[in-house]
C-alpha positions as CSV (number, residue, x, y, z in Angstrom):
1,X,17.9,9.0,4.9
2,X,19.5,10.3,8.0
3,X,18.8,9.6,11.7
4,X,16.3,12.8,11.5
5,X,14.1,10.4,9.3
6,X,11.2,8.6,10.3
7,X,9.7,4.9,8.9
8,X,6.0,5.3,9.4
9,X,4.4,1.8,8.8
10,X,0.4,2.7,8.1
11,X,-2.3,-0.1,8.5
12,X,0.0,-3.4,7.8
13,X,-2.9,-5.4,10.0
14,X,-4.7,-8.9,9.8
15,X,-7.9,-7.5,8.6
16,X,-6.0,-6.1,5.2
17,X,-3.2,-9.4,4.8
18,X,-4.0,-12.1,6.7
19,X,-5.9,-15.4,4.5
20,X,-9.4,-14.3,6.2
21,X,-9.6,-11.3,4.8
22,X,-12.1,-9.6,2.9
23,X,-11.8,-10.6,-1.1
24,X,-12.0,-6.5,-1.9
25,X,-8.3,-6.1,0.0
26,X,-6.8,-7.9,-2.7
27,X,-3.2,-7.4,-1.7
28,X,-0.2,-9.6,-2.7
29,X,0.6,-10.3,1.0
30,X,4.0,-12.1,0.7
31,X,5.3,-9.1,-1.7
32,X,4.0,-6.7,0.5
33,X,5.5,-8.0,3.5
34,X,8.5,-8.7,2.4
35,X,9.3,-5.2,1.3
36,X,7.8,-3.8,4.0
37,X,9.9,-5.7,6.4
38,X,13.4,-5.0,4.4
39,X,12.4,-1.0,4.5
40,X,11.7,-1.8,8.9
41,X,15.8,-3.2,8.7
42,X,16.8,-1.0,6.5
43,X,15.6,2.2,8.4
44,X,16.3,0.6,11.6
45,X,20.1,-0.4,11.3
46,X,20.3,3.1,10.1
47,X,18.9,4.5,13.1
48,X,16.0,6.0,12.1
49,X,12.8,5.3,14.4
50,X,10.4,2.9,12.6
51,X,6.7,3.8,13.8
52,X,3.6,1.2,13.5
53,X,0.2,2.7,12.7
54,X,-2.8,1.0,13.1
55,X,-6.5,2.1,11.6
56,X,-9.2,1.2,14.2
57,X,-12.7,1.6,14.2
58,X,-14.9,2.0,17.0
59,X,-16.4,-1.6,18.3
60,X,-19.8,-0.9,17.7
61,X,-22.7,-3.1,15.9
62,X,-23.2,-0.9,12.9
63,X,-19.3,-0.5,12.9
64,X,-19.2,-4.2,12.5
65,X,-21.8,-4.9,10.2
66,X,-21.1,-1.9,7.7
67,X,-17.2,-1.9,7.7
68,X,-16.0,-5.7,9.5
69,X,-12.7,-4.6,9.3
70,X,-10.0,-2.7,11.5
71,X,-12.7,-3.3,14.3
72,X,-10.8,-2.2,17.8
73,X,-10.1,-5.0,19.8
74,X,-10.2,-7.9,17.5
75,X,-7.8,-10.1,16.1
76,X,-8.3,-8.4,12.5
77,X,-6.9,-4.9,13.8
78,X,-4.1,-6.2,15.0
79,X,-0.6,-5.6,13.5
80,X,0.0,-8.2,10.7
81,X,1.5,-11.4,12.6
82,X,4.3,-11.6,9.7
83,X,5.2,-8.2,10.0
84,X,8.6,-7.7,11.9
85,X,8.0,-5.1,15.1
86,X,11.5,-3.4,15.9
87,X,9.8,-1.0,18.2
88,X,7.2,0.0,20.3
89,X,6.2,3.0,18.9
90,X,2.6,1.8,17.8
91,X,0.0,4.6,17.1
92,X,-3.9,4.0,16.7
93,X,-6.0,6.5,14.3
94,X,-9.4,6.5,13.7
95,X,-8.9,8.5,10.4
96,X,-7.2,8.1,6.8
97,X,-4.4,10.3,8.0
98,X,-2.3,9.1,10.8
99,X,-1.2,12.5,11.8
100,X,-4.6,13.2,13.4
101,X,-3.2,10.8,15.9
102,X,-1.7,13.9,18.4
103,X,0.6,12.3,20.3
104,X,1.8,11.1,17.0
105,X,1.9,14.7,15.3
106,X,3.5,16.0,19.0
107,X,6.6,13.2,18.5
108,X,6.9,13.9,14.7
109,X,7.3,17.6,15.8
110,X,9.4,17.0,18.9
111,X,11.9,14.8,17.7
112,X,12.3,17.8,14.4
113,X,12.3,14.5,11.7
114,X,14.1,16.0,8.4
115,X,11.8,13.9,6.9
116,X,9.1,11.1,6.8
117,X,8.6,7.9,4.7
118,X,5.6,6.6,4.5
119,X,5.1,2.7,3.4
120,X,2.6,0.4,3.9
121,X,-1.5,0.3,2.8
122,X,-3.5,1.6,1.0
123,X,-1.1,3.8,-1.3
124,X,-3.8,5.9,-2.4
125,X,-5.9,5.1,0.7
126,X,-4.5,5.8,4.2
127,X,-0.9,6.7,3.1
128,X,-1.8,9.3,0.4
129,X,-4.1,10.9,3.5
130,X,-1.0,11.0,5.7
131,X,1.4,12.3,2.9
132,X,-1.1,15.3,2.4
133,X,-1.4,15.5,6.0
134,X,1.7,15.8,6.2
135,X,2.1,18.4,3.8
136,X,-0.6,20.7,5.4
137,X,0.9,20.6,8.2
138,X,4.6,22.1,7.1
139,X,6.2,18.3,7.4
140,X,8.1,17.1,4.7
141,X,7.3,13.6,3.3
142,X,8.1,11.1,0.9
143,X,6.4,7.7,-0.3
144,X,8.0,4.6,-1.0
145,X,6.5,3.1,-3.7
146,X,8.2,-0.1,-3.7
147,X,6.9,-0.6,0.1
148,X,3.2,0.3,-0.5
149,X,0.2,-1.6,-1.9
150,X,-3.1,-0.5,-3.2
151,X,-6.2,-1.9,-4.8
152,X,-7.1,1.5,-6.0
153,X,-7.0,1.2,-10.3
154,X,-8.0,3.1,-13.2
155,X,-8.9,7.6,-12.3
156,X,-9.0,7.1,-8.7
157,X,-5.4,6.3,-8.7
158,X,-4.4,8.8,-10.7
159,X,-6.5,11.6,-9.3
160,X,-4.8,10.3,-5.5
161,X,-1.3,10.0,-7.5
162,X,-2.0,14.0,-9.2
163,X,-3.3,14.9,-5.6
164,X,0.5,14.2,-4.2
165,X,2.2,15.6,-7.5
166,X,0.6,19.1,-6.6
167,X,1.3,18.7,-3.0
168,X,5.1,17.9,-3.3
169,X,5.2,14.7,-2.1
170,X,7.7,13.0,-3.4
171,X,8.3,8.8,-4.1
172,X,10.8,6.9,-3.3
């Protein structure tokens, strides 16, 4: 890790760790967040930037009857209260892979990052879409397994695991 590296944290929000979430995000919150939080220091006190990511969907009735979750503009889309913020770089997506967000994508590519570490949820959710974004787009990154969570099991985490393999991705 060098100062050319980026943390991205994807989708550490109330709706996916906090006690009123929904029983399918069945994530070991205090583990999570933990690790999470030492990667934040860690990349931090090293100088690297450390950049927030939040999944939002649009705050519309059928939004919040079908999904309930991530809903812009409530309480549950909001950045994990336990998770420590060291900046203010927060980006908003409204798709699995946070480089779709283009002013993220334009200060990934303007500040030349070596590198980027992705941590956070889902593993094989919205951080596997990133990391394969990523890739696509010529930008070399890495997960970090002991920092990211996912309730993904059985074929659909290995096809998502086999899907980085083949795309280089590496783990960390």
């Amino acid at each position: 890790m060098t100062d050319k590296t980026a943390l991205i944290v994807i989708d550490m929000q109330n709706d996916y760790l906090y006690e009123k979430r929904k029983p399918r995000f069945a994530y070991d919150t205090p583990a999570l967040v933990s690790a999470v939080n030492g990667l934040i220091h860690k990349y931090s006190n090293s100088g690297c930037d450390v950049i927030y990511i939040r999944h939002l969907i649009q705050n519309l009735p059928t939004n919040r009857l079908v999904f309930g979750y991530s809903i812009a503009g409530t309480e549950g889309a909001e950045l994990y209260s336990g998770l420590d913020i060291v900046s203010g770089l927060v980006f908003d997506k409204l798709f699995g892979d946070a480089l779709t967000n283009k002013e993220l994508l334009e200060r990934v590519r303007n500040k030349k990052y070596d590198e980027i570490h992705l941590c956070g949820l889902d593993k094989y959710g919205c951080v596997t879409a990133t990391a394969l974004g990523a890739a696509k787009r010529g930008i070399k990154a890495a997960v970090i397994t002991d920092g990211a969570a996912t309730v993904f099991t059985g074929k659909k985490a290995e096809k998502k695991h086999a899907m980085l393999v083949k795309a280089n991705i590496s783990f960390i």
